[in-house]
C-alpha positions as a Markdown table, in Angstrom:
| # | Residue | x | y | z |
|---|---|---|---|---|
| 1 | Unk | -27.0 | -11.5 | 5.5 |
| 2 | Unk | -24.2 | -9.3 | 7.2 |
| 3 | Unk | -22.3 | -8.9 | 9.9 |
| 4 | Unk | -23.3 | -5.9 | 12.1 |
| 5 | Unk | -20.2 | -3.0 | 12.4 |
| 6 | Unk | -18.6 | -2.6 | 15.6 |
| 7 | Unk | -21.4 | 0.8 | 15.2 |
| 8 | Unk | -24.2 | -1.0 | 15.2 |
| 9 | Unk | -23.2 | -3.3 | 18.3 |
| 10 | Unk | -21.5 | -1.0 | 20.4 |
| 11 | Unk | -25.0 | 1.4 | 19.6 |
| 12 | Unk | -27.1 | -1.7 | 20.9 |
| 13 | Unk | -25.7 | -2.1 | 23.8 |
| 14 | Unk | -25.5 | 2.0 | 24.8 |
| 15 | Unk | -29.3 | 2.0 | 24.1 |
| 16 | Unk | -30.0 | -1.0 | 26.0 |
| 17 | Unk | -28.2 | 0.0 | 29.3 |
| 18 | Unk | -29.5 | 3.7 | 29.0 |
| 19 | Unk | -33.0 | 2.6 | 28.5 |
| 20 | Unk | -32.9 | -0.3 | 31.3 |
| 21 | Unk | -32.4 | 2.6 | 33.8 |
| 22 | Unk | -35.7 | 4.3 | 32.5 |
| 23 | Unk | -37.5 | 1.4 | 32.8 |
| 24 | Unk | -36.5 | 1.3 | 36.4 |
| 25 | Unk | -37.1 | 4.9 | 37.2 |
| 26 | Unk | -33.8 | 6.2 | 37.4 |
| 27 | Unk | -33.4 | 8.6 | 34.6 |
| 28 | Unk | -36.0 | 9.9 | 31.7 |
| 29 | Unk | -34.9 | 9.6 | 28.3 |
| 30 | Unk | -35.9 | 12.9 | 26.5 |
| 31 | Unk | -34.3 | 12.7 | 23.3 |
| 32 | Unk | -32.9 | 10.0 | 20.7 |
| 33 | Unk | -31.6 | 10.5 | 17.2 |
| 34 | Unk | -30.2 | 7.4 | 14.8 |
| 35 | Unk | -29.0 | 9.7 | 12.0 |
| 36 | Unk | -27.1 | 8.5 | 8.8 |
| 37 | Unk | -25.2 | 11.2 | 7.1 |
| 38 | Unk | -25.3 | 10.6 | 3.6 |
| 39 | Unk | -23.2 | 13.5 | 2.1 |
| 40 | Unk | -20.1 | 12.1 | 4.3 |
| 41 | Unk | -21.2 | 9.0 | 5.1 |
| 42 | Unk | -21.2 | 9.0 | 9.1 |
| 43 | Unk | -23.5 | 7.3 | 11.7 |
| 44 | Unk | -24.3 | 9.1 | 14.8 |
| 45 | Unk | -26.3 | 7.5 | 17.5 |
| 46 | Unk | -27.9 | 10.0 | 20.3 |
| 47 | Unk | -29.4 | 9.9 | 23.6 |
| 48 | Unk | -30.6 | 12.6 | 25.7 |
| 49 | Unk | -31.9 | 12.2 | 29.6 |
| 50 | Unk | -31.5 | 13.9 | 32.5 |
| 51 | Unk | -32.4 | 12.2 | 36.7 |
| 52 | Unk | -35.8 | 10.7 | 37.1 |
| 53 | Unk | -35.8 | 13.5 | 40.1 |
| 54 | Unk | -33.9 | 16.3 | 38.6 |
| 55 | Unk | -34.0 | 18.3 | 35.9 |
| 56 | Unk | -31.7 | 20.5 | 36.9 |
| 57 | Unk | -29.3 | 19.5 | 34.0 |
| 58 | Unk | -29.2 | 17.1 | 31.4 |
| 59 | Unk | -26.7 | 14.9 | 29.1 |
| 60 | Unk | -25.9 | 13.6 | 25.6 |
| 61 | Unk | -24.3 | 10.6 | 24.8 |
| 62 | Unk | -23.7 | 10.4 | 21.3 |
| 63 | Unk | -21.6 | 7.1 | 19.2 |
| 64 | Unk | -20.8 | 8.1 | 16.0 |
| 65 | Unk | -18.5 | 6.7 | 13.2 |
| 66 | Unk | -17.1 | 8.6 | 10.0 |
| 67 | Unk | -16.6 | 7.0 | 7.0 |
| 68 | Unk | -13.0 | 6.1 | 7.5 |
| 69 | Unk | -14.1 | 3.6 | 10.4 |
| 70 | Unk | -16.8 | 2.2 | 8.6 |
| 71 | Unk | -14.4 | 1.4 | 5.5 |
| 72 | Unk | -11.6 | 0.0 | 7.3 |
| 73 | Unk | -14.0 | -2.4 | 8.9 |
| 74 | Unk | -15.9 | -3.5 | 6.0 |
| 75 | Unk | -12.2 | -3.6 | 3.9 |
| 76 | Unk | -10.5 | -4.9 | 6.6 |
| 77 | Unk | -7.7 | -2.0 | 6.0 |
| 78 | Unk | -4.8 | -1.6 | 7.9 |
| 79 | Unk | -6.5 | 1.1 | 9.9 |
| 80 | Unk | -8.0 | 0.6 | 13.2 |
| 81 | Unk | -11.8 | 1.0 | 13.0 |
| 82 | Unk | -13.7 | 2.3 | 15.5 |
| 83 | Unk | -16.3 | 5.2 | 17.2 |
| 84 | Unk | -16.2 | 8.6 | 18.7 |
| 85 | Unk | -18.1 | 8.3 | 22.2 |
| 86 | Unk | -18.6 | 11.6 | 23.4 |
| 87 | Unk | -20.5 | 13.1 | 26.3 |
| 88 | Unk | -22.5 | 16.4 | 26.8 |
| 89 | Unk | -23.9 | 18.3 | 29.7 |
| 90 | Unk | -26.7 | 21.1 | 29.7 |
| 91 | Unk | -27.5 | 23.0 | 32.6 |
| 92 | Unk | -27.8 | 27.1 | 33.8 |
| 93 | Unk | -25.9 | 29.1 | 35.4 |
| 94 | Unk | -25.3 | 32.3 | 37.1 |
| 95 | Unk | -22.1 | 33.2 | 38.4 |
| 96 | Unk | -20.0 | 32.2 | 35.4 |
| 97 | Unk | -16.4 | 32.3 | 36.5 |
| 98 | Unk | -16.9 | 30.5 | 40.2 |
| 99 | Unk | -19.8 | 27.9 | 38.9 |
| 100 | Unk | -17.8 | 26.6 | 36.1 |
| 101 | Unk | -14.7 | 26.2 | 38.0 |
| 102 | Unk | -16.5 | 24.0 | 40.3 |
| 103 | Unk | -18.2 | 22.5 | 37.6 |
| 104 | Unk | -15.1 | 21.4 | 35.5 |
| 105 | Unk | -13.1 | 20.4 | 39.2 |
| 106 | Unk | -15.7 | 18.1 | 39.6 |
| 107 | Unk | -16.0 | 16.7 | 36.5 |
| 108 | Unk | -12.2 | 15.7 | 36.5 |
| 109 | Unk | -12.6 | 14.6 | 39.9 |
| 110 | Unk | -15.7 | 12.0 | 38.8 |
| 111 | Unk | -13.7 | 11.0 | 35.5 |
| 112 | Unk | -10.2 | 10.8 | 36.7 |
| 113 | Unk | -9.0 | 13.4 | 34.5 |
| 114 | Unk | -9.5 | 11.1 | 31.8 |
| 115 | Unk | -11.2 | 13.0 | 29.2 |
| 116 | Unk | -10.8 | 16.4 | 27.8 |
| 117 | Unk | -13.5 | 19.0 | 29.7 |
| 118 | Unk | -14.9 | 21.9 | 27.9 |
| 119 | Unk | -17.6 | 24.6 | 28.8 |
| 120 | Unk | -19.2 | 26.6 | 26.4 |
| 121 | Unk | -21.4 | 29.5 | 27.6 |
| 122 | Unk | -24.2 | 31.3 | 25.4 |
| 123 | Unk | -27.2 | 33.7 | 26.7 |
| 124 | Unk | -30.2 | 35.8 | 25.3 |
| 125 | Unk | -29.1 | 39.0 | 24.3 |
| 126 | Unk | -32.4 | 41.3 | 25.2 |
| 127 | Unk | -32.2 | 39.5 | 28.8 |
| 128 | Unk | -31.3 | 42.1 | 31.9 |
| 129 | Unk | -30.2 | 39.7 | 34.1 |
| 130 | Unk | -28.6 | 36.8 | 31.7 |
| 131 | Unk | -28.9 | 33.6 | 32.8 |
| 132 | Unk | -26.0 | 31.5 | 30.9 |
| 133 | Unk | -26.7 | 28.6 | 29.6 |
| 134 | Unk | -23.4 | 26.0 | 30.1 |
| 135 | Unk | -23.1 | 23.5 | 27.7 |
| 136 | Unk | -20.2 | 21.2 | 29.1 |
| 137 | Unk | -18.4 | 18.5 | 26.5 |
| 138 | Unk | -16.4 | 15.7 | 27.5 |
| 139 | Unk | -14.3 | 14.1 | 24.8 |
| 140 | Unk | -12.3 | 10.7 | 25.4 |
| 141 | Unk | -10.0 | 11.6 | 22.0 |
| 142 | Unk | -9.8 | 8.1 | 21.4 |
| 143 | Unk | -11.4 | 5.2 | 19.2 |
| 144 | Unk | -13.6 | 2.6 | 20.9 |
| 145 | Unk | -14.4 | -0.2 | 19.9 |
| 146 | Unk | -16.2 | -3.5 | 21.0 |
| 147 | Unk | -13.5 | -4.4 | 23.6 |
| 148 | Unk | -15.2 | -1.4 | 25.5 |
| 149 | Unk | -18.5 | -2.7 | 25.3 |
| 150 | Unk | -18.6 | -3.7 | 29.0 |
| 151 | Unk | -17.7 | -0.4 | 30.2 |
| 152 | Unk | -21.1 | 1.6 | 28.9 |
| 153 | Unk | -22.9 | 0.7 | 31.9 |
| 154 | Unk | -19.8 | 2.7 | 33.8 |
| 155 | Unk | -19.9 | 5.2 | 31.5 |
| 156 | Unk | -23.5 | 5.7 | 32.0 |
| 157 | Unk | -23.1 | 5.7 | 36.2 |
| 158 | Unk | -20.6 | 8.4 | 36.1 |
| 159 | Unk | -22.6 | 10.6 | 33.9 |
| 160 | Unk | -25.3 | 10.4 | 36.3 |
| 161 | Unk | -23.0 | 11.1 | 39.0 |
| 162 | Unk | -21.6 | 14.0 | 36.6 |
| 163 | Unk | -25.1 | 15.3 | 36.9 |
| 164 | Unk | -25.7 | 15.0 | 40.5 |
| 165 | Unk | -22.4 | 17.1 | 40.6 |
| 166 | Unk | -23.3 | 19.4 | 38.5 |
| 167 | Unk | -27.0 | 19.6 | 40.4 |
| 168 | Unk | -25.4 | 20.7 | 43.8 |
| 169 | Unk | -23.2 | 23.2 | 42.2 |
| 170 | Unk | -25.9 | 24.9 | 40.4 |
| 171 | Unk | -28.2 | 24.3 | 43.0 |
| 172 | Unk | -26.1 | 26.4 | 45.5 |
C-alpha cells in the first residue's frame, strides 16, 4: 500500500465540501475533470458549479500538481511540495470597461486583495451587438499544502459570495 500525496488528500477534501453543498441545494455541480497528464506528468483536479438559483455566472476550482511537487514528496527533496489552487469565474457582459471595474473592485474587496485578479474578454466575431464573455481568474501564487486543508470550506463560501457579486453587477 501507499501513502496518499498531499494531491490526493487535499483533492478529497475540495470534492467533498463542494459536493456537500449540492447535496443541500446550494450550488449545482456542472462539471468535474480528474485528469493525469502523462507527457508532463501533472495532476489537475476540476470542479465547475454555479448557485442552485443563479446561473448568471459560474466558477472553477481546479488543484493541480506538476511533477516537481509530486517528486519532492515521494523523494522527500529538499523542495517544498505542494499544489496550485486556482479559481475561475465565467459570466457576460456588456459594458466592458464599467462592468469589469466593478467586477475586479469586488472581487478584491470579497478576497482581501489576497490573490492576483485577472479578466479576460473574448466575443463572436459575426455578432452586431457583442456580448463579451468575461472569464475572471484568481491566482493565490503560492503552494498549498495539507496545513490548508481546513480553509476549502472558506474558500468555497467566498467564491459563492464572488458569484453573488458578480450576479448583481451583471445583473444591473
Amino acid at each position: 500500500m501507499f501513502d496518499p500525496t498531499i494531491f490526493e488528500n487535499l483533492k478529497v477534501v475540495l470534492e467533498g465540501s463542494v459536493y456537500d453543498l449540492d447535496l443541500d441545494g446550494v450550488i449545482l455541480v456542472t462539471n468535474r475533470k480528474d485528469l493525469v497528464d502523462l507527457a508532463t506528468m501533472s495532476r489537475s483536479y476540476m470542479l465547475e458549479f454555479h448557485s442552485a438559483g443563479d446561473d448568471i455566472g459560474r466558477v472553477s476550482i481546479e488543484l493541480s500538481s506538476k511533477m516537481a511537487n509530486l517528486g519532492a514528496e515521494i523523494m522527500n527533496s529538499a523542495e517544498e511540495p505542494g499544489c496550485e489552487l486556482n479559481l475561475r469565474f465565467f459570466t457576460t457582459v456588456n459594458e466592458v470597461h464599467r462592468t469589469c471595474s466593478r467586477i475586479h473592485e469586488s472581487l478584491n474587496r470579497v478576497w482581501d486583495g489576497r490573490p492576483t485578479i485577472s479578466q479576460t474578454l473574448s466575443f463572436l466575431f459575426t455578432e452586431e451587438a457583442p456580448v463579451y464573455e468575461n472569464d475572471i481568474r484568481l491566482q493565490f501564487g503560492r503552494k498549498i499544502t495539507e496545513d490548508q486543508i481546513d480553509d476549502f470550506p472558506f474558500v468555497i463560501e467566498l467564491a459563492l459570495s464572488s458569484l453573488e457579486e458578480i450576479a448583481k453587477i451583471v445583473s444591473r
